[in-house]
GUSE-158432 format. One record per residue (C-alpha): residue number from 1; y, x, z. Coordinates in steps of 0.5 Angstrom, whole numbers, plus 500, padded with zeros to 3 digits. Last residue first. Layout:
GUVO  num   py   px   pz
GUVO  NUM    Y    X    Z
...
END
This chain:
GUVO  num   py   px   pz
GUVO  442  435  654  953
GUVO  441  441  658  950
GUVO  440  436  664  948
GUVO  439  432  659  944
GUVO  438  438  659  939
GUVO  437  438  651  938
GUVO  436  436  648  930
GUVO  435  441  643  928
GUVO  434  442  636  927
GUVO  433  447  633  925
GUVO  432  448  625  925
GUVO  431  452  621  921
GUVO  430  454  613  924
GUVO  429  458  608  921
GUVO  428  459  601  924
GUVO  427  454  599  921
GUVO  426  450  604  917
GUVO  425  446  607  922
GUVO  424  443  614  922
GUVO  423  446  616  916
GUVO  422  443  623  915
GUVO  421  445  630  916
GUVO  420  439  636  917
GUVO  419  438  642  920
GUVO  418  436  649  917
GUVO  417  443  653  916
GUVO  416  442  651  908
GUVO  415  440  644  909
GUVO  414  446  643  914
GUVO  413  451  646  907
GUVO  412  448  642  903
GUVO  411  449  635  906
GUVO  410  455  637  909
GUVO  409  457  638  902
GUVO  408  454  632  898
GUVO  407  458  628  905
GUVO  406  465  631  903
GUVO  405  464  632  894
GUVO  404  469  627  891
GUVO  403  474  631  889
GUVO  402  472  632  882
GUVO  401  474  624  880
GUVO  400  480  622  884
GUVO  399  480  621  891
GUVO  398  477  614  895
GUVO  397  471  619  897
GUVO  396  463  620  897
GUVO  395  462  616  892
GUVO  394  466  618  888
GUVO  393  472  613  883
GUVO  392  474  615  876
GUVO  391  481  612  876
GUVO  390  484  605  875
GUVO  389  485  603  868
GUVO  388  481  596  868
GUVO  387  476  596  872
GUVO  386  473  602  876
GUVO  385  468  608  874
GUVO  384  463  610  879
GUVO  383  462  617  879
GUVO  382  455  620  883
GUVO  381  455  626  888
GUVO  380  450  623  892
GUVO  379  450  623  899
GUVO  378  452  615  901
GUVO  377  446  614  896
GUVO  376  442  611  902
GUVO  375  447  608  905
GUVO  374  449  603  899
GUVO  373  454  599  903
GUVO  372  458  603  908
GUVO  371  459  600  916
GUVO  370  465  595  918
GUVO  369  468  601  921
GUVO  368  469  602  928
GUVO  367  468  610  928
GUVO  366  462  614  929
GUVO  365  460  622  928
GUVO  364  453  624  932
GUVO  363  452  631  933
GUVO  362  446  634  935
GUVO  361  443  641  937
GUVO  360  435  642  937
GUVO  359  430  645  941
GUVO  358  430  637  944
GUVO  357  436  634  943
GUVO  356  441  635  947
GUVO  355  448  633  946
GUVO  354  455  633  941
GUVO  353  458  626  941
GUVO  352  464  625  936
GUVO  351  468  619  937
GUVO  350  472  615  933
GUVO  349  477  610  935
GUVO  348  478  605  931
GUVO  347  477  604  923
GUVO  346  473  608  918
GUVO  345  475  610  911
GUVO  344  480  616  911
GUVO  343  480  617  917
GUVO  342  471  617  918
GUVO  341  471  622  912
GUVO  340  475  626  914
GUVO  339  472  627  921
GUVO  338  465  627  917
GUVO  337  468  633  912
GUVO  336  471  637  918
GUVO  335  464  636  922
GUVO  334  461  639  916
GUVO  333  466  645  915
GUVO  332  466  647  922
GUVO  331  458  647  923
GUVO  330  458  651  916
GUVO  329  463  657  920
GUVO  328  460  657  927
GUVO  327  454  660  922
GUVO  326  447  656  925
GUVO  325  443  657  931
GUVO  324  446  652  935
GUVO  323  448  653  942
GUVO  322  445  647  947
GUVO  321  450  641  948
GUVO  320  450  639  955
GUVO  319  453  632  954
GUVO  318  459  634  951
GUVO  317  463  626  948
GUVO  316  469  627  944
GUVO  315  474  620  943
GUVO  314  479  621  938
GUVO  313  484  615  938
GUVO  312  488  611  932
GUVO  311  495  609  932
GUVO  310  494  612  925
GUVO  309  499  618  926
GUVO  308  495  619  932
GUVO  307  488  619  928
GUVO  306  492  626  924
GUVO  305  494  629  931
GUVO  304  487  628  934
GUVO  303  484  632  930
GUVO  302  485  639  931
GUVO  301  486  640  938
GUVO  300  480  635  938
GUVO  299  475  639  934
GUVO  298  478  646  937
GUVO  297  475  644  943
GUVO  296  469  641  941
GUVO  295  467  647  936
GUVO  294  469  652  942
GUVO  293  464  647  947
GUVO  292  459  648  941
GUVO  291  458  656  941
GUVO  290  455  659  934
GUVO  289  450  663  934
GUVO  288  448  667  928
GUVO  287  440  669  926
GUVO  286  443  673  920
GUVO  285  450  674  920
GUVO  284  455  672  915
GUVO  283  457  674  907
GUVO  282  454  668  903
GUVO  281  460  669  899
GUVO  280  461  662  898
GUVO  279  460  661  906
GUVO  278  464  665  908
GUVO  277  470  664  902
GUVO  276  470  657  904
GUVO  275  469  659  912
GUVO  274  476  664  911
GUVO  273  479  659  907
GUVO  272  477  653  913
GUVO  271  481  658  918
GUVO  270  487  659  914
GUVO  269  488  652  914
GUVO  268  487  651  920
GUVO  267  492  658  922
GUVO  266  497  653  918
GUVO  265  496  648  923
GUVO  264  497  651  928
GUVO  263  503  654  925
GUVO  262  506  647  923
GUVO  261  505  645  931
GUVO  260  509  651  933
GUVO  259  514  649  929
GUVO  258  514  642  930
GUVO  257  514  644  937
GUVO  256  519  650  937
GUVO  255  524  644  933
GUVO  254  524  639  939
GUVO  253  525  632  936
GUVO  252  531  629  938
GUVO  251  533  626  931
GUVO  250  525  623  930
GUVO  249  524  622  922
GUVO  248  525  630  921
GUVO  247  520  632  927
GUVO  246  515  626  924
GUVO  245  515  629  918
GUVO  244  513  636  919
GUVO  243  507  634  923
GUVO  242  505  628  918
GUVO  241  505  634  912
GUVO  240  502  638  916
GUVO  239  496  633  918
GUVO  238  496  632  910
GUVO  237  496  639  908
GUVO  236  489  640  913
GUVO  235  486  634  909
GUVO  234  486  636  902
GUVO  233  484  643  903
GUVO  232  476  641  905
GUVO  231  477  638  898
GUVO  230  481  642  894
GUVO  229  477  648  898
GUVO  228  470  645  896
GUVO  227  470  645  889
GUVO  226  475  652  888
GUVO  225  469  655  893
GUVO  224  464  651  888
GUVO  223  467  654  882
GUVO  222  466  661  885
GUVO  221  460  660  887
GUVO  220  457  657  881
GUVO  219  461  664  878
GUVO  218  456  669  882
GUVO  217  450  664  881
GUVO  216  451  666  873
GUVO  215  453  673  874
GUVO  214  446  673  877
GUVO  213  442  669  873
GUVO  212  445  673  867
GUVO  211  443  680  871
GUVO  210  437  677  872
GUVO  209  435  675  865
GUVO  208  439  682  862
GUVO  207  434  686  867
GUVO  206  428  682  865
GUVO  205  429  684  857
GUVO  204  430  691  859
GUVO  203  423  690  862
GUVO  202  421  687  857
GUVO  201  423  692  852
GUVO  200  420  698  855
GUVO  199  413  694  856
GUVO  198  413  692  849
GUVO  197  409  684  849
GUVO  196  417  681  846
GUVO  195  417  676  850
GUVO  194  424  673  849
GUVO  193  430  674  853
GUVO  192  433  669  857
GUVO  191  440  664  856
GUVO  190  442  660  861
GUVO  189  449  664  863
GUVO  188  452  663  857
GUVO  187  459  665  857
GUVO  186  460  669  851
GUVO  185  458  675  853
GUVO  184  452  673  855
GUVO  183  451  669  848
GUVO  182  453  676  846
GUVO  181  447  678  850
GUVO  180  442  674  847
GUVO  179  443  676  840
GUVO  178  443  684  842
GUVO  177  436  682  847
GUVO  176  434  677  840
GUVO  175  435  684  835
GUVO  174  431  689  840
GUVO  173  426  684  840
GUVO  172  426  683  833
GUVO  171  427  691  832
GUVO  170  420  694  837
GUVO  169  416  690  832
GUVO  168  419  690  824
GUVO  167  419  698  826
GUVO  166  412  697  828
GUVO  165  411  694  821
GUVO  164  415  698  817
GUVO  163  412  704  821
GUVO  162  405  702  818
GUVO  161  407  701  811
GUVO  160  410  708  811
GUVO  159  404  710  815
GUVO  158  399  707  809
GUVO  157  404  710  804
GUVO  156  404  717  807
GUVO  155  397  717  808
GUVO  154  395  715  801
GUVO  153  400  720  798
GUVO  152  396  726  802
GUVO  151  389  724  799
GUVO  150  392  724  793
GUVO  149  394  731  795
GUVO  148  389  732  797
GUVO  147  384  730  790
GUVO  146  389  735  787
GUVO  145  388  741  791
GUVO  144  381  739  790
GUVO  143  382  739  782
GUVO  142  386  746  782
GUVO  141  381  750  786
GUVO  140  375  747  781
GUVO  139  379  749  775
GUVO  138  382  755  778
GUVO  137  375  758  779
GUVO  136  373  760  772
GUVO  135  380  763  771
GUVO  134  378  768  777
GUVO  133  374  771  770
GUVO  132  366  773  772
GUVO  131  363  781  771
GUVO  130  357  784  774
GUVO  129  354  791  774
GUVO  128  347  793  775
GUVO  127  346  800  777
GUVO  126  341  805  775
GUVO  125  335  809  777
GUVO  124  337  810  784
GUVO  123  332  814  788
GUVO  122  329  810  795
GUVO  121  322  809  791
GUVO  120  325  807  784
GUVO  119  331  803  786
GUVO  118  337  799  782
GUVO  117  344  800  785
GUVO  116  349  794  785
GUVO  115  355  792  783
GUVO  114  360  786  783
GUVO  113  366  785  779
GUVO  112  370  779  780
GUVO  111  376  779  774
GUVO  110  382  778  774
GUVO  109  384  785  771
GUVO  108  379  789  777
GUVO  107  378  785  783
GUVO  106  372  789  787
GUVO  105  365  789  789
GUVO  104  360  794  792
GUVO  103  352  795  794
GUVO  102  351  801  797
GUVO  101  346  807  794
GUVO  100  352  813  791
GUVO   99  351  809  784
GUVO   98  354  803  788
GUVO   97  361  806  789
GUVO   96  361  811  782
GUVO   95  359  803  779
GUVO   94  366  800  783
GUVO   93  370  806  781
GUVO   92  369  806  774
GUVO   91  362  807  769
GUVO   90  364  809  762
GUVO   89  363  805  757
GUVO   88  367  799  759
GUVO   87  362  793  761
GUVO   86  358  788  757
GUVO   85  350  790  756
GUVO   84  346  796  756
GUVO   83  346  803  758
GUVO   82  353  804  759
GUVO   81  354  811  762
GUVO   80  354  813  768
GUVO   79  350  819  771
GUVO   78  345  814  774
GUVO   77  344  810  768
GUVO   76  348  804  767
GUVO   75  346  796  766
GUVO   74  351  791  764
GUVO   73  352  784  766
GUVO   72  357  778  764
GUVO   71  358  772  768
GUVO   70  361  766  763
GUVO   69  355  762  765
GUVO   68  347  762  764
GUVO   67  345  768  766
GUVO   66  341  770  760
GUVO   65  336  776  762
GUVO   64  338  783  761
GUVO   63  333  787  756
GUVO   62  331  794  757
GUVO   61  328  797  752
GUVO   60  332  804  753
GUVO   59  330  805  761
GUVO   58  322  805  759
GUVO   57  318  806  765
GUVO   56  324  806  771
GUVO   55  328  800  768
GUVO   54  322  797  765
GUVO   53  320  796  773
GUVO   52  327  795  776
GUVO   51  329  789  769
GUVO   50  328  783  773
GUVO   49  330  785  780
GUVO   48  337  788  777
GUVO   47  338  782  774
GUVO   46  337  777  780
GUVO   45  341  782  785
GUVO   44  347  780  780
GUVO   43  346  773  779
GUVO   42  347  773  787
GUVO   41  352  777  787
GUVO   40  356  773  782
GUVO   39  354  767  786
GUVO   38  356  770  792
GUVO   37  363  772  789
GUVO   36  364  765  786
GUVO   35  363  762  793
GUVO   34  368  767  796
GUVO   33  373  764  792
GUVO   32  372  758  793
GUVO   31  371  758  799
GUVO   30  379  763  798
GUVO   29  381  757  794
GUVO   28  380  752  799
GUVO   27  382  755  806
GUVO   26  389  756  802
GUVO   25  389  748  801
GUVO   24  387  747  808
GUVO   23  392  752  811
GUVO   22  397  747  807
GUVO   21  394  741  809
GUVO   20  395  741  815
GUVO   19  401  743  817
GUVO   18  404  740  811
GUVO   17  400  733  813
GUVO   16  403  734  820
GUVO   15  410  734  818
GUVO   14  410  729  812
GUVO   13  407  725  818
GUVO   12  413  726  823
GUVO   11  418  725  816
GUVO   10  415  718  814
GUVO    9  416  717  821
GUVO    8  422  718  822
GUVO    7  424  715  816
GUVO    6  420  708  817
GUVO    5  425  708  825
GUVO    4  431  710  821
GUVO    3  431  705  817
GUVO    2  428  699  822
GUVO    1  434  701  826
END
């Protein structure tokens, strides 16, 4: 690029100092053409004035002065014959011209000839002829034309030294914006783009930034759907792996409710795939009201079953609940994660009440634990490593390392709809959700 950059150039100034400089170099040599002939008249008209009055008293003593340089002059009668100095013997066109009065000029053999009439009261007594040889202005010419060209050179190296420098500059950046893009390419998503200081490449500089940040976010979600639907996941599974175990440990079990309860659970299941990908994506209704008796609802109608199997009891307390102003889907998840949270590490009968409170919808989550120690980074998403071989053990979760992500979760996805979850009271433990209501419920 730096090459074709320097070349073009190069070739752009070679263009305009042609176009230029050669009208120029024709303008010189016909100045100086044209300035010789003024001099040969000038010498000329000086001759004539010198000699007018001997020419008209005594035509045969007349002496032409010296003129100082290579023009020769000669004085001829009015009938055209060679009367003094240098020129051919007989008068030719240019004298016959000047003879008839007129001043006139021509180029005769390569030579700049110039002829005028001398007067004696309005009669022409004679005419003066000048002779200078082209040769005497090539000189002159061919040394202006010489001190272009070096004038011509030195621009030429001034630009070539010029382009390489902004070539240097427009291709560094160029260089870095291909280096940074095959860091893209190769699965760095954190690279940016330098400032290059050149408006066009900054602008394709910040396009490959915000095309990188994208792709980044978009994979982020990606592996936080893949996250978040192991852990939301895990819980659905189990249930139906109790359901279907139960129908086959019990001989007079009725197969239709198995089934029916299996289906149940696999539209569960389909549902929180359905809220994942929602919520990864970012794809639902802006200012979206979601119904809490319906939440309520399906809360107890999904997990009872599991708290059954642990002879363990639901208890959901409505007490006028207002609508919330938040995705029915997040809502869902989050109380998905405190309900799993309350099974695998709490105790009794866990109680979920939804109520009013104040221009806000609350959800308290308790069950009769012993309560959690180190409440307050009960939300990190820090890994503890037990004794021994044992595995890597979360915070949040008794699973393995990388599942442990529920209540740092809930967390987040409360905060993205405008609400709030904290633990409220460690002993027994109690989580609340806090969110905004739809003034419209009020």
């Amino acid at each position: 690029m730096r090459k074709r950059i320097v070349t073009l150039t190069l070739a752009a100034a070679l263009l305009a100092i042609s176009l230029f400089g050669l009208p120029l170099a024709a303008w010189v040599a016909k100045y100086y053409l044209d300035d010789e002939r003024v001099e040969v008249e000038r010498v000329t008209d000086a001759a004539a004035l010198s000699i007018a009055d001997t020419l008209a008293a005594v035509p045969r003593s007349v002496h032409l002065p010296a003129t100082g340089s290579d023009t020769a002059l000669g004085v001829y009668t009015p009938g055209g014959s060679l009367l003094t100095g240098q020129g051919p013997p007989a008068a030719d066109e240019v004298v016959r011209h000047a003879d008839q009065g007129n001043p006139a000029q021509d180029d005769v053999d390569g030579n700049l000839v110039f002829a005028t009439p001398v007067t004696d009261n309005g009669v022409v007594i004679g005419v003066v002829r000048a002779t200078s040889p082209r040769l005497e202005v090539y000189p002159r010419i061919g040394l202006t034309w010489l001190a272009m060209l070096g004038l011509a050179a030195a621009a030429l190296t001034l630009t070539w030294l010029m382009a390489r420098r902004m070539a240097a500059r427009l291709a560094y950046p160029l260089e870095k914006l291909a280096q940074t893009a095959r860091q893209l390419g190769e699965g760095d998503f954190t690279v940016r783009a330098p400032f290059a200081h050149v408006p066009e490449i900054d602008l394709l500089g910040y396009s490959l930034d915000t095309t990188a940040e994208r792709i980044g976010e978009m994979l982020d979600r990606e592996r936080a759907f893949s996250a978040n639907a192991s852990h939301q996941l895990r819980t659905p599974l189990a249930g139906l792996r109790l359901q279907l175990e139960a129908a086959l440990d019990t001989p007079n079990a009725d197969a239709r409710a198995a089934l029916r309860s299996g289906i149940d659970t696999a539209d569960r299941l389909e549902r929180t795939i359905t809220d994942l990908l929602t919520l990864a994506r970012d794809t639902g209704s802006p200012g979206e009201t979601a119904d809490p008796t319906d939440l309520l609802t399906e809360i107890q109608h999904c997990w009872q079953t599991l708290l059954t199997a642990q002879d363990r009891s639901l208890h959901v307390v409505s007490d006028s609940p207002p609508a919330p102003r938040a995705s029915a889907a997040a809502i869902r998840q989050i109380l998905a994660v405190l309900l799993d949270n309350a099974i695998t590490h709490g105790q009794g009968t866990v109680t979920v009440t939804a109520r009013d409170a104040g221009n806000a919808l609350a959800v308290d989550v308790s069950d009769q634990g012993p309560g959690i120690e180190g409440h307050p980074e009960v939300f990190a998403r820090r890994r503890h490593s037990g004794t021994g071989t044992g595995p890597v053990i979360d915070t949040d979760t008794d699973t393995a390392a990388g599942q442990g992500i529920g209540l740092a979760l809930a967390r987040t996805l409360a905060e993205a709809e405008g609400g709030r979850l904290w633990l409220s009271q460690p002993a027994p433990p109690t989580f609340t959700l806090l969110l905004p209501a739809d003034p419209r419920s009020s």
